[in-house]
C-alpha positions in Angstrom: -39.9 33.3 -3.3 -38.7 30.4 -1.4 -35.5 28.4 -3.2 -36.8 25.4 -5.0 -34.7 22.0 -3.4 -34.8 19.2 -5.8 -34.3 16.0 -3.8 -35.0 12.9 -6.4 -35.7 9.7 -5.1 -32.8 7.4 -5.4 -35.6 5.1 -7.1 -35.8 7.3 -9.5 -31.9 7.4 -10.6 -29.5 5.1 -12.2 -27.2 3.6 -9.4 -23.6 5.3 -10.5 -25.7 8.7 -10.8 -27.6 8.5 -7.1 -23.8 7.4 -5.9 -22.2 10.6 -7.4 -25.0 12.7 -6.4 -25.0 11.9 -3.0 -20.7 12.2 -2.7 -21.4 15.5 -4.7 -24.2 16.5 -1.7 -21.2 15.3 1.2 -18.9 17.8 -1.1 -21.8 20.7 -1.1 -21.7 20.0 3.0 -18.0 20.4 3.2 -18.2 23.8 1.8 -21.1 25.4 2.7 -20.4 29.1 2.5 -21.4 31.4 -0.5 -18.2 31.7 -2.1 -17.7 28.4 -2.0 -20.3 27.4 -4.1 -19.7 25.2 -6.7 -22.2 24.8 -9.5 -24.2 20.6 -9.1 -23.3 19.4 -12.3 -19.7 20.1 -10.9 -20.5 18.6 -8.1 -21.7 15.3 -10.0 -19.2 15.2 -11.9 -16.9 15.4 -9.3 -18.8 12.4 -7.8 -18.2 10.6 -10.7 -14.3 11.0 -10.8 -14.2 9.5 -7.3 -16.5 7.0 -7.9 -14.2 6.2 -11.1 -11.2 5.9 -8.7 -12.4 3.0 -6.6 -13.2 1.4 -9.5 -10.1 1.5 -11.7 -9.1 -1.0 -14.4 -5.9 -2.9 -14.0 -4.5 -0.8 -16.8 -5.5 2.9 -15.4 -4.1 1.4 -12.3 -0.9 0.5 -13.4 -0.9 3.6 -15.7 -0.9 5.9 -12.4 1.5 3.6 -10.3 3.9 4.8 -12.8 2.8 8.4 -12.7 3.5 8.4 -9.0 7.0 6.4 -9.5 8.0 9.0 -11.8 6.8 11.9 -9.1 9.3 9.9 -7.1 11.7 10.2 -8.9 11.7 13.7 -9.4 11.3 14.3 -5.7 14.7 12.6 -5.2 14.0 8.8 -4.6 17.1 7.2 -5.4 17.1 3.7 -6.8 20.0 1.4 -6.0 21.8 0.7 -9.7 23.3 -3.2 -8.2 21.8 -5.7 -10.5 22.7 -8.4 -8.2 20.8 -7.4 -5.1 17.2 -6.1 -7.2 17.5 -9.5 -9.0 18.0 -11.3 -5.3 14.8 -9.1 -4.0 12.7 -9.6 -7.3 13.1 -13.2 -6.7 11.7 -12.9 -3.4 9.0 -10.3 -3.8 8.1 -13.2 -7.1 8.2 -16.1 -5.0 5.5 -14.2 -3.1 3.2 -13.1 -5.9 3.2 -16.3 -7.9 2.1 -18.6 -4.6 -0.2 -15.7 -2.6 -1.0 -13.2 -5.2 -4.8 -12.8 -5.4 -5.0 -10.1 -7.7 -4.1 -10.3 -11.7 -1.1 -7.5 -11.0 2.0 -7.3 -12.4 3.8 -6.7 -9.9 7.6 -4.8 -9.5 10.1 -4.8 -6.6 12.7 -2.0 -6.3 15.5 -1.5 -4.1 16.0 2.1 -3.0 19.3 3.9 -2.3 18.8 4.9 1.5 20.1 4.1 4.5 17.2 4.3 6.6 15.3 1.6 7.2 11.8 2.2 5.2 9.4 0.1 2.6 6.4 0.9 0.8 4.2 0.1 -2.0 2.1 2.3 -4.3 -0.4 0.6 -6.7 -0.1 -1.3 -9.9 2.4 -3.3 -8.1 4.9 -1.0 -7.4 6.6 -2.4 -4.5 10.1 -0.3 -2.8 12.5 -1.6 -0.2 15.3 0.6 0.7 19.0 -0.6 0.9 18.5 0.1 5.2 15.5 -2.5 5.4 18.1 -4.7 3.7 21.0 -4.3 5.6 18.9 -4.4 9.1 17.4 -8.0 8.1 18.9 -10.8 9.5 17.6 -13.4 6.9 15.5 -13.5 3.9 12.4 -14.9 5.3 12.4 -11.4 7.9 12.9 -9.4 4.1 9.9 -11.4 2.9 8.0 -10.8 5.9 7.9 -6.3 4.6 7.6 -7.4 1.4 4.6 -9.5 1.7 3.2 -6.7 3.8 3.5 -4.3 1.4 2.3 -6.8 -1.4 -0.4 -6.8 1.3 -1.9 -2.9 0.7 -1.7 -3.3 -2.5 -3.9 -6.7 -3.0 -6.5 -4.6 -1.0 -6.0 -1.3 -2.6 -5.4 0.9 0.3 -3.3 3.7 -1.4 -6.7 3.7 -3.9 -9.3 4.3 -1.3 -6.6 7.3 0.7 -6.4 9.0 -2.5 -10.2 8.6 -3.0 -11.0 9.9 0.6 -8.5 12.8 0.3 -10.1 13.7 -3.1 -13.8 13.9 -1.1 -12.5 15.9 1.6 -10.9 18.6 -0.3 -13.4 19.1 -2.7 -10.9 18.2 -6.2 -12.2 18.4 -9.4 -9.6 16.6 -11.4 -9.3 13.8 -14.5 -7.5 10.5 -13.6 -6.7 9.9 -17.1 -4.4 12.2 -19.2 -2.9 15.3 -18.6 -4.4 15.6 -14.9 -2.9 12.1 -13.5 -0.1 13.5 -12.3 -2.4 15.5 -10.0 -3.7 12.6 -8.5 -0.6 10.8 -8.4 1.2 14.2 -6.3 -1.9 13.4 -3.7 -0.8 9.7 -4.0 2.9 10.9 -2.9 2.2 13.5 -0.6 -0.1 10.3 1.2 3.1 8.2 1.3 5.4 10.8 2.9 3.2 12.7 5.1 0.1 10.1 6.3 0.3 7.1 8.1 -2.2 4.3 6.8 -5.1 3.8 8.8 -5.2 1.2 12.3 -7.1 -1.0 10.6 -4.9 -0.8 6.7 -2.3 -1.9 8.8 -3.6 -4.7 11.0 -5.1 -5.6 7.5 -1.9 -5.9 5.3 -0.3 -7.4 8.6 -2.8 -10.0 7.9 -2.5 -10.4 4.3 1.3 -10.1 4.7 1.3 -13.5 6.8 -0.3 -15.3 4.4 1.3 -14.3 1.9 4.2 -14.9 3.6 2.9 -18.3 4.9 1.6 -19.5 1.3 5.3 -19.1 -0.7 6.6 -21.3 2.1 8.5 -19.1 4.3 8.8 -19.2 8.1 6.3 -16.8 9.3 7.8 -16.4 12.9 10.1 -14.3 10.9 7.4 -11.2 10.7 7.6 -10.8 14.5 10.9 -11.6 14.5 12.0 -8.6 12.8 9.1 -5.9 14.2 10.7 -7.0 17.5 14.2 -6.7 16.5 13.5 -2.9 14.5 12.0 -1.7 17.7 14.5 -2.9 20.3 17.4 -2.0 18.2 17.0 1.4 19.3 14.4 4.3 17.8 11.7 3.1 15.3 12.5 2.7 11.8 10.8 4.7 9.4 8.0 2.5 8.2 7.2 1.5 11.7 7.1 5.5 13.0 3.4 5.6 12.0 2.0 2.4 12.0 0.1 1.4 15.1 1.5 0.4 17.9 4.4 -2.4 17.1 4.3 -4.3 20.1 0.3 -4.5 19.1 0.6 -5.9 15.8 3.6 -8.3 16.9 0.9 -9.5 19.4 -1.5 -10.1 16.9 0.2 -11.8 14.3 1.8 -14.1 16.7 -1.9 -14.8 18.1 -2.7 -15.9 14.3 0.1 -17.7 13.4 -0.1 -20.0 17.0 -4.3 -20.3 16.0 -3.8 -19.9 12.3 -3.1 -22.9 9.5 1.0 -23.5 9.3 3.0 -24.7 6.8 6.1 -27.0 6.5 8.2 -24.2 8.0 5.9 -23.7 10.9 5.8 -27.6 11.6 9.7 -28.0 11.4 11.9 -25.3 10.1 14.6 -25.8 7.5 17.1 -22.9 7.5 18.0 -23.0 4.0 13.9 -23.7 2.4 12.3 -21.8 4.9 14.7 -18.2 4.8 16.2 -18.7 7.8 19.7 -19.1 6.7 21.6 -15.7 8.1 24.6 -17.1 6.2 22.6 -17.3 2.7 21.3 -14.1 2.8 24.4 -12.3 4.0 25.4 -13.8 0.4 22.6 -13.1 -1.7 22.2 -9.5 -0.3 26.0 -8.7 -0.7 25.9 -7.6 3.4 
């Protein structure tokens, strides 16, 4: 007797079930040998979890941002204890948010005890900056210009849709609410340390990073300033080390900001207004 295939017509199934049934059929593809087999309604359900993960509330969003800071944490991220300086870089990452924020996140900005020079963001509006990135700046508008890139992957989700692709390609069957979220949020960290974002994440956040950047008043020639100065200073920094090509994306992003809208900074720069003051922020940043 041959095996009976049931194929229903997407027509003939509710849209969230033919999505979940058709990531559940790439799943089935993935793993195609015998003792790999994985009963459909696994599969389905499994289609649903990812499905569930690209389309998470703000509050299940939040809720594993601080799953994965926590994973951090016990991983051995250090956070700097100063009040002084995570005040001065709130204020920044704030002045961002409030003026080029499109999302309704609450957003948090962290300094991190390390002397290498290294940023990045998780979801929820977690937002890190190490002490390195700090000291390497030469002004606060060039300390803007990270953290509105990395304000940047998180207004368009990108650690989200990584941890949704990684969860399709291995095949994972597990909860995003509850007891299992730390799963999920170990994939979420293992992603930060060991995978670059994607060409086009970058060139994306780069984007979204210069308006950002643009909209709270800042000078943006300060975002090529400091890719330039990171990679002529001698060895790549760490959050440069995987990114595409730097002398690429300080191309593009000078292309956009000579074709792009400008602001009052852009027309006629004011050191002290526009972050430009070296003075200032050796100051604030206690350098």
């Amino acid at each position: 007797m041959k095996d009976l295939q049931i194929s229903p017509r997407r027509s003939q199934l509710p849209k969230g079930l033919w999505l979940a049934t058709a990531l559940a059929t790439s799943v089935a593809i993935a793993h195609p040998h015998p003792s790999q087999a994985v009963p459909v309604t696994d599969l389905i359900f499994r289609g649903i979890q990812v499905i569930q993960l690209s389309n998470l509330s703000g509050q299940q969003e939040r809720e594993l941002g601080e799953q994965i800071h926590r994973n951090l944490l016990s991983q051995g991220v250090r956070l700097h204890e100063g009040q002084a300086l995570n005040r001065y870089v709130t204020s920044i990452g704030q002045r961002l948010v409030e003026t080029g924020g499109r999302r309704k996140v609450v957003y948090r900005f962290q300094v991190v005890d390390d002397d290498k020079v290294n940023a990045f963001a998780t979801m929820g509006g977690r937002v890190y900056v190490t002490t390195g990135l700090i000291a390497a700046a030469d002004n606060e508008a060039q300390l803007a210009s990270v953290l509105g890139h990395e304000i940047g992957h998180i207004e368009e989700k990108h650690l989200v849709k990584q941890i949704r692709k990684t969860m399709i390609a291995q095949g994972l069957t597990t909860a995003i609410t509850g007891s299992n979220r730390s799963q999920v949020a170990n994939i979420g960290v293992n992603l930060l340390v060991s995978r670059p974002q994607s060409r086009s994440d970058e060139y994306e956040a780069d984007r979204e990073g210069l308006r950002i950047l643009r909209d709270a008043g800042y000078a943006t020639s300060a975002m090529p300033a400091f890719m330039r100065k990171l990679i002529s200073s001698g060895g790549t920094p760490t959050f440069l080390s995987t990114h595409p090509a730097v002398p690429d994306r300080v191309k593009r992003l000078e292309q956009e900001i000579e074709s792009g809208p400008r602001n009052a900074c852009d027309r006629d720069p004011e050191a002290s207004s526009c972050g430009l003051s070296a003075s200032r922020y050796r100051q604030r940043a206690g350098r």
